[in-house]
N, C-alpha and C positions, 0 to 999 in steps of 0.2 A: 504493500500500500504506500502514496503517498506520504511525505515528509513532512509536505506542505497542505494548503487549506483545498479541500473538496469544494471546488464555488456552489457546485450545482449538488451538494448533498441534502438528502432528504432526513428527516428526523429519525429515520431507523437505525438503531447500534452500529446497525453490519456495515453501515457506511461512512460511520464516522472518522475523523481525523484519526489515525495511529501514527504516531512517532515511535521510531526507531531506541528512543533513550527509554521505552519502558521495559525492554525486555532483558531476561537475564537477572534478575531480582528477585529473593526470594519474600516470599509473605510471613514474616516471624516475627509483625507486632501484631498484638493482641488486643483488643479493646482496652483494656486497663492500660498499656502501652500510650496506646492514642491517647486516652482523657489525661494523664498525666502529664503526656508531652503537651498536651493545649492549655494545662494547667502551669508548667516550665516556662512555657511561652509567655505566658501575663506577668511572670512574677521573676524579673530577672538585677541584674548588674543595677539597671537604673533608680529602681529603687532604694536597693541596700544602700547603694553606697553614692549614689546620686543625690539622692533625696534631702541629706545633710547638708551640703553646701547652696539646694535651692530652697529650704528652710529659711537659711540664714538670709537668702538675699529676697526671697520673696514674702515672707510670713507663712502665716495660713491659709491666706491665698493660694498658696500652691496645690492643695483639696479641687480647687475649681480646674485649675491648670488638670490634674491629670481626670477628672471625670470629664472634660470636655476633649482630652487626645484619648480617651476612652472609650469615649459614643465613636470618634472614628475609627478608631482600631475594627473596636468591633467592626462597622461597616465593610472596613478593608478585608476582615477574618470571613464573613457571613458573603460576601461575594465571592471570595476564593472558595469557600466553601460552596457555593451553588454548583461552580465550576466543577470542584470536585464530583459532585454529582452528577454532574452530567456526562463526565470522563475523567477518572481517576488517574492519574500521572505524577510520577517522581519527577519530571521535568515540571511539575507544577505550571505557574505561570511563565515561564519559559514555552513552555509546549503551549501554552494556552495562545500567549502571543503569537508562535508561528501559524498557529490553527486562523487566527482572526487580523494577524496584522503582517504576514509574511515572515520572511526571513532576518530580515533587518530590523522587527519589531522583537522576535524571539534572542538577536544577537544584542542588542542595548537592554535587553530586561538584565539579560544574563550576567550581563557584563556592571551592569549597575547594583546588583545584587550581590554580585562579586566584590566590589567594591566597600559596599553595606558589612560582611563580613567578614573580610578582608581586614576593616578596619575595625571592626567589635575587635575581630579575635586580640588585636593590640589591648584595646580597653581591658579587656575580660584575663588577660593574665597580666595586665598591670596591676587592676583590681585583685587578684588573688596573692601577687607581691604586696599589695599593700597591707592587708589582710594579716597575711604571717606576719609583718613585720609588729602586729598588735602582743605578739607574744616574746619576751625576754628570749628567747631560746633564737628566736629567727632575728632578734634588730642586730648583729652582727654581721649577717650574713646580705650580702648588695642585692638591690634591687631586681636588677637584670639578672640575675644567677636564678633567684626564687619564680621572676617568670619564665625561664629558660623550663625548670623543673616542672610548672604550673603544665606548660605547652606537651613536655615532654610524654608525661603519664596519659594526660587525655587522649593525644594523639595515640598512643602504642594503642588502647584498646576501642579506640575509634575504628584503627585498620583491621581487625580483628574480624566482627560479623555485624551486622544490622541489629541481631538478639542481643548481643552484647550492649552496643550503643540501645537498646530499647531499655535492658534493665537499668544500666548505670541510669539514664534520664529518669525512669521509672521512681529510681530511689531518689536521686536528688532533687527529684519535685516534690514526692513524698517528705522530705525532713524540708525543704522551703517551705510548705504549706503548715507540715505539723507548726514549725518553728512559729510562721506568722497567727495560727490561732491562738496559739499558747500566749504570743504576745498580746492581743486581743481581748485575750480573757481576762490576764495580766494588768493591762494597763485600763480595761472598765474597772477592776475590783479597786486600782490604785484613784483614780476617779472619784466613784463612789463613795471612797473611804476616806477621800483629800488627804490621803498619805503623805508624808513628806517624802520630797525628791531632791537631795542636794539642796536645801534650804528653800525650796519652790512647792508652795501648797498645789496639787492639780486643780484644773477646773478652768471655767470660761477665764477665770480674771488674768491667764497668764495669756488669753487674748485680749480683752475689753484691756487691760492696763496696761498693754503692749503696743499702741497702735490701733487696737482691731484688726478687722481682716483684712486690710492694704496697711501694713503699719510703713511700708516704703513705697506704697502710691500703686494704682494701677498697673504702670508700666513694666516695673520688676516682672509681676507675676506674667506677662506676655511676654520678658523675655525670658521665660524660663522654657518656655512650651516647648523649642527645639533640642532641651535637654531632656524631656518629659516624652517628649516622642519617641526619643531613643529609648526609652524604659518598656516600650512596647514592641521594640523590633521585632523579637523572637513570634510575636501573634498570629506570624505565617507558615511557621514551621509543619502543624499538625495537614496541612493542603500539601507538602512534602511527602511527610511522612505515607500520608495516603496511599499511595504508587507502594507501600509496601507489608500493606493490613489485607486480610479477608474482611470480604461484607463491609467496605466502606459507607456505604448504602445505609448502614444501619447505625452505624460506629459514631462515623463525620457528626450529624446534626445534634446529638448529644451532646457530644463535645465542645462543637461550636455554638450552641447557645449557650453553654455553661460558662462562658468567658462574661460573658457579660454583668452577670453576679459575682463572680469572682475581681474583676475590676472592681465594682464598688465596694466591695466586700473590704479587698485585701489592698488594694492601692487608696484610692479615696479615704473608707474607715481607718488603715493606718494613720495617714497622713495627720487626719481629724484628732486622733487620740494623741500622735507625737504633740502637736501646737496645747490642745488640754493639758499633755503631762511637764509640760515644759515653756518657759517662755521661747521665741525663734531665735533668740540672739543667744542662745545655749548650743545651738546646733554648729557644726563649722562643716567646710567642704572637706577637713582632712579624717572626718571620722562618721563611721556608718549612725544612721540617729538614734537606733536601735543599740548599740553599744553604748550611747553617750545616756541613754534614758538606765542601762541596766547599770554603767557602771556609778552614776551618781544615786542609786537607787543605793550602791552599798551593799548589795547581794554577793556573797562568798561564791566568784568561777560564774557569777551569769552573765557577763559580758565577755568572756571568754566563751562559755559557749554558744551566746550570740554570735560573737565575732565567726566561731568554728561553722553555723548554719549558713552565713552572708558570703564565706570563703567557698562554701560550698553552690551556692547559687551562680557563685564566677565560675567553675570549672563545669558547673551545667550548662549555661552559656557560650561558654568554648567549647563544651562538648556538641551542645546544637549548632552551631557553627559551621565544625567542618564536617559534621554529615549532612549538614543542607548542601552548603557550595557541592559537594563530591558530588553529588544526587545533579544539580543545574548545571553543574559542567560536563558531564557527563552527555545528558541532552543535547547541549551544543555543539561539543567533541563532534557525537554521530552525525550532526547534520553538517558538519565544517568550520564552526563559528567558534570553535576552541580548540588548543593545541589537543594533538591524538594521543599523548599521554593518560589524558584525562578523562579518558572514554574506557579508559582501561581496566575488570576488575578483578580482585585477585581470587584465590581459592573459597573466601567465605563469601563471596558474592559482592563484596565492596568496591565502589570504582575509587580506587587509592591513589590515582593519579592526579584525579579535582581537591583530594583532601590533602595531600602530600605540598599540592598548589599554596594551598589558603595557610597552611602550615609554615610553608617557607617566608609569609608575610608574617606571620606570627616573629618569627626568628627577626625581620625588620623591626619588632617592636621589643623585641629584645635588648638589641643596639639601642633603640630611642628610651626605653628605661634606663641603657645605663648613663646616657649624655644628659636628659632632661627628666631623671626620674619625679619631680617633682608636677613638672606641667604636663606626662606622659598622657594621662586621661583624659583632659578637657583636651589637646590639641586633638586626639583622635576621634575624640566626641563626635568636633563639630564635621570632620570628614566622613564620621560614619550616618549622620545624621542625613548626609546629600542624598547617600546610599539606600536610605530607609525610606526618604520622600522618593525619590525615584521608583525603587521598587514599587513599592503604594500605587504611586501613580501609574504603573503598568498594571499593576492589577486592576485599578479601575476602568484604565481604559479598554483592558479585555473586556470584565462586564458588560460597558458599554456598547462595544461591537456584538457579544453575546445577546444583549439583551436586542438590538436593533433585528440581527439575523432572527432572532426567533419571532420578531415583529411583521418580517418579511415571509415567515412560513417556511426557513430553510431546516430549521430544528426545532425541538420543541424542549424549554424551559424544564427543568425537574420541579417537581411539589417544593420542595426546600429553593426556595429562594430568598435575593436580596429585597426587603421590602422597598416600596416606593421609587422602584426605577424609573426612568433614568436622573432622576431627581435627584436621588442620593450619591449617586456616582458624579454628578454634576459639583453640587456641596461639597464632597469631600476631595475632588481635587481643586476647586477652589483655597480649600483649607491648607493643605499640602502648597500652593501656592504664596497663601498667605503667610506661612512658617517661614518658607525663605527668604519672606520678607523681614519678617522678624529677625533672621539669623546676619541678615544684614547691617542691622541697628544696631546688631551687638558687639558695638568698639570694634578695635581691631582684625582683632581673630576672628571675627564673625564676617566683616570684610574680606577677608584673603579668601575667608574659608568660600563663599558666593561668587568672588573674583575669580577661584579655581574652577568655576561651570564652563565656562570659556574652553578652560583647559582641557576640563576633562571630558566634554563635547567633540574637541578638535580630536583629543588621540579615540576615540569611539568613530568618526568619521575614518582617519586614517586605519584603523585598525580594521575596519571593513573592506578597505580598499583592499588591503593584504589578506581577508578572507575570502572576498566574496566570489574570488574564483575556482577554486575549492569548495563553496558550498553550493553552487551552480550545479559543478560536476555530478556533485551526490546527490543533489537536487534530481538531476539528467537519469541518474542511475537506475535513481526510487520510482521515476516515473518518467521513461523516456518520452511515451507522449505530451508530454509539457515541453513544447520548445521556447517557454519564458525563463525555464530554471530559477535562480535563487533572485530575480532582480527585485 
């Protein structure tokens, strides 16, 4: 079958798009697999350890900040998920792009996604160097060495088998989530009880006598939104993962309306309860808030073991990481729009050549912890932040097309859909639009970071030049009667 889109296909299975990147895969996540990894997904890097330094600058405004990059996540999550249902694919929205926007739409998602966590993976074992370095045993030991080690472990049983990478995720959403209830119950009973906390009664007054809820004005809190968006990357994952579950059909919708509760739940209700247990000017950017609430609480080892659950959330994240990229470069590889290493998979079924990729960018952040271990995470923040809008915005623009073709009668919609199309898809790349306006206003680094679109536009043009004869061929191969190939 085709590589590329069937114009003229009819709504029946048997003639839908197939891409070449699904095959070869085996099926060995489980339902509890999926709901955990959609649960991984909501609750990563950006909170733990984000969260603290956009306390500090925005108040408790920051509650609004992430229930309103929340409503879109979901969005973003509930469209992929349509997707999913209507065609299951490890190439996820990669494949989906080639399906509805060609070759050149399925090579810039890719490649932009690549990007997205290309650049986490730096964050996400800077984040785990930082982490150790909370325990006397690790401040010894340099920055760069402990994410050298962070990178190291994850990856060895990444390349391993998909089962492997499903339980490890399995379990370290399970101790994220125990960890964040526990905090939750925790921090109402401290509430309720107006406990002392480091000299700080909880309750409204360390809002009302703070400022309130802008205690540093409106603007703060919107410029945080492009840090806060990053705290949701991972929300695309579980539309990955798919391409490699039985009964997605059944699995997916579950799981994907379960975020949505979860968001308010566990980002929002934190949030709410950190600003209650504490005034914001307690919070700093060098320490997770969660550690800063346990260890002025006075509790004998519970900011240690806080710290041990948040260290663990970083190596979850790196561990979603490189088996997403392995999964979309893989897709690409087969069609031509990625080097052919990365199409490559080993004995357990892994294509280790996408993840060995995202890995060797890891090792770049290695070097960049050891020169600038201090500003390692905000400078990758804001690059990986480009990477998160971009992807988003391919995802919606599949929809889009999605939704228009089934308007047309070429396919037909699954029961599970995005509500309010094309409405919503409209809104939320608006929003995404709107963010990089934000990430603009943000001094400096927010500048170069925006000033680099330019950049990294231009090498996505040239890079296609150098692909696109190549994926022509295969184009040619998959379907000789198409004499338009990859244009």
């Amino acid at each position: 079958m085709s590589d590329r889109t069937l114009t003229e296909a009819p709504a029946e299975a048997s003639s839908r798009h197939v891409d070449a990147g699904d095959e070869g895969y085996s099926k060995d996540l489980k339902s509890r697999h999926i709901n955990m990894i959609a649960i991984g997904g909501a609750i990563g890097t950006g909170l733990f350890l984000g969260a603290g330094g956009r306390l500090a600058g925005a108040g408790p405004s920051l509650a609004i900040a992430y229930a309103v990059c929340g409503v879109f996540a979901f969005f973003v999550v509930r469209a992929l998920g349509e997707l999913v249902l209507y065609r299951p694919s490890s190439g996820a929205f990669v494949s989906y792009a080639r399906e509805f926007m060609g070759e050149k739409g399925a090579y810039t998602a890719g490649w932009l996604y690549f990007l997205n966590w290309s650049t986490t993976t730096v964050a996400d074992i800077t984040a785990a160097a930082t982490y150790a370095h909370f325990w006397s045993m690790f401040t010894d030991v340099p920055q760069w060495a402990l994410a050298l080690i962070a990178l190291a472990v994850v990856l060895t049983a990444n390349l391993i088998s998909v089962k492997y990478f499903g339980e490890m995720e399995f379990w370290f959403s399970l101790v994220k989530v125990a960890a964040l209830a526990i905090f939750l119950i925790v921090g109402i009973y401290l509430v309720a009880t107006s406990h002392d906390i480091g000299g700080h009664t909880p309750g409204l007054t360390n809002i009302t006598d703070h400022g309130g809820l802008f205690p540093t004005g409106v603007l703060p809190m919107l410029m945080v939104i492009q840090g806060v968006v990053f705290a949701y990357a991972s929300v695309e994952l579980c539309g990955v993962a798919a391409g490699e579950t039985e009964n997605p059909e059944k699995i997916m919708p579950k799981a994907i309306n379960s975020i949505m509760w979860r968001v308010g739940l566990f980002y929002v209700g934190s949030v709410v309860l950190l600003a209650l247990l504490l005034p914001y000017t307690e919070y700093s950017a060098g320490e997770s808030p969660f550690v800063t609430v346990f260890d002025k609480l006075g509790l004998p080892g519970a900011a240690g073991i806080m710290n041990l659950v948040i260290l663990t959330a970083a190596l979850s994240s790196l561990n979603s990481g490189l088996y997403s990229t392995g999964r979309i470069l893989r897709s690409m590889a087969l069609s031509g729009s990625a080097p052919r290493f990365t199409g490559v998979m080993n004995k357990g079924k892994v294509p280790y050549g996408g993840v060995l990729l995202t890995a060797a960018f890891g090792l770049a952040g290695v070097g960049l912890n050891y020169f600038m271990p201090k500003d390692a995470f905000e400078i990758v923040l804001n690059f990986a932040s480009l990477g998160i809008l971009g992807t988003w915005g391919m995802v919606m623009l599949c929809s889009l097309f999605f939704w228009r073709r089934a308007r047309q009668g070429r396919l037909e919609r699954p029961s599970y859909r995005l509500p309010w199309a094309p409405y919503t898809q409209i809104v939320t790349l608006v929003f995404l639009a709107a963010v990089l306006a934000l990430i603009w206003t943000d001094g400096e680094v927010g500048r170069t970071t925006v000033l680099s679109v330019p950049a990294i536009a231009a090498a996505l043009v040239g890079g296609w030049f150098l692909v696109r004869r190549r994926v022509a061929e295969i184009a040619a191969e998959q379907r000789p009667e198409d004499p338009q190939g990859a244009s």
